[in-house]
N, C-alpha and C positions, 0 to 999 in steps of 0.2 A: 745425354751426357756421354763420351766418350770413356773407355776404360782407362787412357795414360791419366784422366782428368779423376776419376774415381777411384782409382789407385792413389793417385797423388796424394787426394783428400785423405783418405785414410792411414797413409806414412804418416800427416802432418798431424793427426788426432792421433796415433800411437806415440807417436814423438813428445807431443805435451804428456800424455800420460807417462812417461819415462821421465818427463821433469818434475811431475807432480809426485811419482816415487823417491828420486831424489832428495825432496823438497821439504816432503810432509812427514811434519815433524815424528809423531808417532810411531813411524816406520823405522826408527835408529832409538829408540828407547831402551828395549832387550833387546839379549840375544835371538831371539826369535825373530823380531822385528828386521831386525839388521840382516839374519840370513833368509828371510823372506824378499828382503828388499833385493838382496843382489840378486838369486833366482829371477823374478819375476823385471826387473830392470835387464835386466843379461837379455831373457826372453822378448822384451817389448822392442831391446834394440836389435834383435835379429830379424822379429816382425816387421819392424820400419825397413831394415837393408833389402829382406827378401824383397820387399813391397816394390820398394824405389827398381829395386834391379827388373823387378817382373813390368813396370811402367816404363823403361826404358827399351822396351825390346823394339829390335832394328836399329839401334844405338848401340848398343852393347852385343858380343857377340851372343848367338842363344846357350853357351855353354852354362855362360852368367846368370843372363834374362830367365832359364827356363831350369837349369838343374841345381846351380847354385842356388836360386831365388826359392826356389821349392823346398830344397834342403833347409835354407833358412827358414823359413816358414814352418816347418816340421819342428825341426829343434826346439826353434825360440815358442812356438802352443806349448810344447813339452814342457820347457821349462817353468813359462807360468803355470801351466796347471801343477807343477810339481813345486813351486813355492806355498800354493795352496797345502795341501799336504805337511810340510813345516808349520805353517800358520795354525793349523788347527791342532797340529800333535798327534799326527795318525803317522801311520807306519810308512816307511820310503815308498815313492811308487814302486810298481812292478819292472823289474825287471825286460822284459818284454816290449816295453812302449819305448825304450832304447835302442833294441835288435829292430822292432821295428820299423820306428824312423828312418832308421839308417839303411836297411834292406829296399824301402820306399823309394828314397834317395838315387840308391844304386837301380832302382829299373827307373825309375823316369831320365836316368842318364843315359841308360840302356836304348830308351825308345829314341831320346834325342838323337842320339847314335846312328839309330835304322835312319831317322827322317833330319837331318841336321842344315835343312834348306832355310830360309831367311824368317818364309811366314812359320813353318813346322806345323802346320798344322792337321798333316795325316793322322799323327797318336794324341791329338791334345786330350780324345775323350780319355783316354786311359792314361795319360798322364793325369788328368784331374781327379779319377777315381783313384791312383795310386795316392795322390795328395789328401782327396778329401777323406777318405773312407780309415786311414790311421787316425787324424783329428777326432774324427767320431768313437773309433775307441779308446782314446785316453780319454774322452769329455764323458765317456757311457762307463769307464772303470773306476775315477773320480768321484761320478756320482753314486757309484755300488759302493765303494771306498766310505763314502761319508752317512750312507742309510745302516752300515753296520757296525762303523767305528764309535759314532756321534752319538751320545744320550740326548734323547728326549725330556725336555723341548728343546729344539735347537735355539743357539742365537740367532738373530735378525740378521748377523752377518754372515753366518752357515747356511740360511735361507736361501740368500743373494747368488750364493756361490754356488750354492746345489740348482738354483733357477739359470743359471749360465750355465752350468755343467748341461743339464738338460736340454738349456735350448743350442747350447754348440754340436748337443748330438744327434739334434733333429736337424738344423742346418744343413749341417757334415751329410747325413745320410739322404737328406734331400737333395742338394747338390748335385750329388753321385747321382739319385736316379732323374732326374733333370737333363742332366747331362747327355744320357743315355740315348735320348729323344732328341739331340740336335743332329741333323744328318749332313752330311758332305764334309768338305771342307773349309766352313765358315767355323769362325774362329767362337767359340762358348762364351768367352770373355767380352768378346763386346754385343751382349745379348742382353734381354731382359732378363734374364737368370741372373746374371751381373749385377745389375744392378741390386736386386731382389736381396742377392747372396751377400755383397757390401754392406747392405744395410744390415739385415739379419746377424752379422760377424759384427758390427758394430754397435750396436743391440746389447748381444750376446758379452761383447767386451765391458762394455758398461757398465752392467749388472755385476760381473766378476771383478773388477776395481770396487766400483760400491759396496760387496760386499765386506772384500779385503781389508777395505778401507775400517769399515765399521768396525770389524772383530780387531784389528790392530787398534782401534782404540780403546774396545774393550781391554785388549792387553796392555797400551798404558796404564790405564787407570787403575786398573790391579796393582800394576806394579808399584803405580804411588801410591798407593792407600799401605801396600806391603813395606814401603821404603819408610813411611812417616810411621806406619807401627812400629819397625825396626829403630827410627830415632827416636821415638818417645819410648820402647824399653829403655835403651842404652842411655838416653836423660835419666830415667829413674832408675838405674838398675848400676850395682857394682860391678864393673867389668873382669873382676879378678872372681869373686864368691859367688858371683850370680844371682844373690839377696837383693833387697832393694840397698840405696845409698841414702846418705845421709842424706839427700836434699828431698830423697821423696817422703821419708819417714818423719822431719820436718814441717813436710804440706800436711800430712794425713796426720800428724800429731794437733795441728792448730783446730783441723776439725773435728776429729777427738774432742778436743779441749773445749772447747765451746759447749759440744753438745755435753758434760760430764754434768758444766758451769749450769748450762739449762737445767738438767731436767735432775742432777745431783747423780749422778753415776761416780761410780769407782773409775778409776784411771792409774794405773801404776808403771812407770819404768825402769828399765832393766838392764845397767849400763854394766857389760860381759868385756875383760879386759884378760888377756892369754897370758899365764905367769911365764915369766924370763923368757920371754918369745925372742929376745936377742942371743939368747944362749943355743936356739933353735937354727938363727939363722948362721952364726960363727962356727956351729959345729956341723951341719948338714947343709949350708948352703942357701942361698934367695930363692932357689927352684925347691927344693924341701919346703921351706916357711913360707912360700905360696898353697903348696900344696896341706902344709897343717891349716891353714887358712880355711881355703876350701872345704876341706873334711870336716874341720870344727864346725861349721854357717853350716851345712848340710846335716850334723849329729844332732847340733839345738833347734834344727827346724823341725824333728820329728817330735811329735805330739800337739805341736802348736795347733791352735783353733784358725778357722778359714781369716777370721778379722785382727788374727795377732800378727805384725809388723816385725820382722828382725831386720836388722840394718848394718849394713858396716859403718859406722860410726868414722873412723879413722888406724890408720896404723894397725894393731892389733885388737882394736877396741871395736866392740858391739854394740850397737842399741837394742832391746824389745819392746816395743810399745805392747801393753795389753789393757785395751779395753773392757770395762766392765768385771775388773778384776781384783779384788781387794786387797792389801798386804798382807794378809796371813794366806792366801790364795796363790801370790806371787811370789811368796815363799817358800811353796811348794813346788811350782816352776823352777825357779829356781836351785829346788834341793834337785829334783828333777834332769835339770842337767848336767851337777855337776858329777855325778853318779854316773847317768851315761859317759863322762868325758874320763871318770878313772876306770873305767870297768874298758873303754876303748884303747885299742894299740891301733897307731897310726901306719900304715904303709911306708909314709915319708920320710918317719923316724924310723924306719926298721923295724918296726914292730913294738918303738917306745912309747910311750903316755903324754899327753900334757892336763893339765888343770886349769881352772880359769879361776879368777876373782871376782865378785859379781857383785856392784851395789844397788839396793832396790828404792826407792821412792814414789811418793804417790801425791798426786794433783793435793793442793789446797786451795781455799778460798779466798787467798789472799796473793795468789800466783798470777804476776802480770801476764806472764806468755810462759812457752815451752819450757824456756832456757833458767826457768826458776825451777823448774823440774829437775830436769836434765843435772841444773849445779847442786843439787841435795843428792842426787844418785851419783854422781861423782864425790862427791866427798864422803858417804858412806863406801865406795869402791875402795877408797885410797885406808877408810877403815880395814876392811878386807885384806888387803894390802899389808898392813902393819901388824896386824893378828897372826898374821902367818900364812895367807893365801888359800886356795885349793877351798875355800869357803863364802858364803854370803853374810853381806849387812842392810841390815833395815836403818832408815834414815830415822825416818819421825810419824807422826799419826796423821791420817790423812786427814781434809773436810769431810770428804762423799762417805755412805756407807755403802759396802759393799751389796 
């Protein structure tokens, strides 16, 4: 097989692999994803250009064929293996495999220089050791890179890339002394070293997309599992208080309610309603009376048990769900917070008070659903309310005993 034909082949397998970066999907998921993708696509298409350019020599002048193409080929290893590096969250490469490249570059332009004849082939060996032998130390820094950055055990897709790292740097340094042992002026490139070397880089490519490939997926799935946690908080969760919301406190009340029905447990709730909270917001403002909001859901979370439920309810109004809780029990809760809420001075208000009104009610046996709860602790609240506030009320006697 000819080298322009061996070359070719290998543009053409770089080239899909830049489409399959493109393509697949995973790779534009995060941020990570996305700056991995352009790294490592940047590089595969500098790979494909150098490639094409170095198959086209005697068609193109050797400036292209042999110093540009090489150049290309330096960069674009670089930069894949420096997408790697992104992908896994290790630290920027080294400094160094930049200077070097580019130092690289500059003498094999140098030797074209000395020998700038059609075939060139006086310096090819040193031209090829200038090329091969920096690939081998970014593939041999990479792999030091990831045996010290990497906790134990790696991924299956850190494996993939630590096994191409390794086998790019035996290549690389094979190559070179291969190389070494061609004598005259027969061209290396179309030798069986050539061929040897094509496959082996091909090999060596493989493995490093496959494993790219794997750990980018491992970083989708993270990030969905991270995204659907995030909207199942934000479904049950109040976006202003940070408590749960009415709809979650709702689900977990029915199964509460069930289990109370079963096995006769206490069930009490705790419907918390903020006095003259419009007085709150016409004198301090909607950013104040968010912030009483806040501070109040955070003062009556403290003490609560890991299975008690507070809720923003609506507007200025609270729920408590407490399980296994009795009314004389809930009324101590409830003396509970309204104590902490007089004895607190709010930031919001400058340093002023609020109070709450609180009405307490407890599961009976004759309770279709929640909302028969829920409407006996609201109308002991509105008792609260007419009493004079800043106090609680108990509705009526429960079924369960406590």
């Amino acid at each position: 097989m000819s080298h322009p034909t061996q070359t070719l082949m290998l543009a053409m397998v770089v080239q899909l692999t830049v489409l399959v970066l493109v393509s697949y999907p995973a790779w534009s998921v995060t941020d990570v994803g996305r700056e991995t993708r352009r790294l490592a696509g940047r590089g595969a298409m500098q790979i494909t250009v150098g490639i094409m350019l170095m198959s086209a020599r005697g068609v193109v002048p050797g400036v292209a064929s042999i110093v540009l193409a090489i150049g290309l080929l330096l960069n674009g290893y670089r930069s894949v293996y420096a997408s790697v590096y992104v992908l896994f969250g290790l630290p920027p490469p080294p400094a160094w495999e930049r200077w070097l490249t580019g130092l690289a570059t500059m003498a094999v332009g140098a030797l074209w220089a000395a020998d700038p004849s059609p075939d060139a082939t006086v310096f090819v060996q040193p031209r090829l050791l200038i090329a091969s032998l920096p690939m081998a130390a970014i593939s041999g820094s990479l792999l030091l890179t990831l045996r010290r950055k990497l906790t134990q055990p790696w991924p299956l897709g850190a494996r993939y890339v630590a096994s191409a790292a390794a086998f790019g740097c035996v290549i690389n340094v094979g190559r070179s002394v291969a190389f070494l042992f061609v004598e005259g002026r027969v061209d290396p490139l179309k030798t069986p070293i050539a061929v040897v070397a094509v496959t082996a880089s091909l090999a060596s490519s493989l493995l490093l997309y496959i494993g790219m490939a794997m750990q980018l997926e491992t970083h989708a799935r993270e990030h969905l599992l991270r995204t659907n946690a995030e909207l199942t908080r934000q479904a049950f969760t109040d976006g202003l208080t940070g408590i749960a919301n009415r709809r979650h406190l709702e689900s977990i009340a029915l199964v509460e309610l069930a289990r109370a029905r079963r096995h006769g447990w206490a069930l009490t709730v705790l419907l918390i309603d903020i006095d003259h909270f419009k007085r709150v917001n016409d004198r301090f403002g909607h950013a104040a009376g968010d912030n009483v909001l806040r501070e109040t859901a955070q003062r009556m979370l403290v003490g609560l048990r890991s299975h008690d439920v507070l809720a923003r309810w609506g507007g200025e109004e609270f729920a408590l769900l407490l399980p296994h809780c009795s009314p004389t029990d809930a009324e101590k809760v409830a003396e509970r917070i309204l104590n902490s809420l007089r004895q607190a001075t709010l930031p919001a208000l400058e340093g002023g008070r609020v109070t709450v009104s609180i009405g307490i009610a407890a599961a009976r046996h004759d309770d279709d659903d929640f909302q028969a709860v829920v409407a006996r602790a609201d109308h002991a609240l509105y008792r609260a309310k007419d009493a004079g506030r800043d106090q609680s009320m108990l509705s009526d006697e429960p079924m369960f005993a406590a």
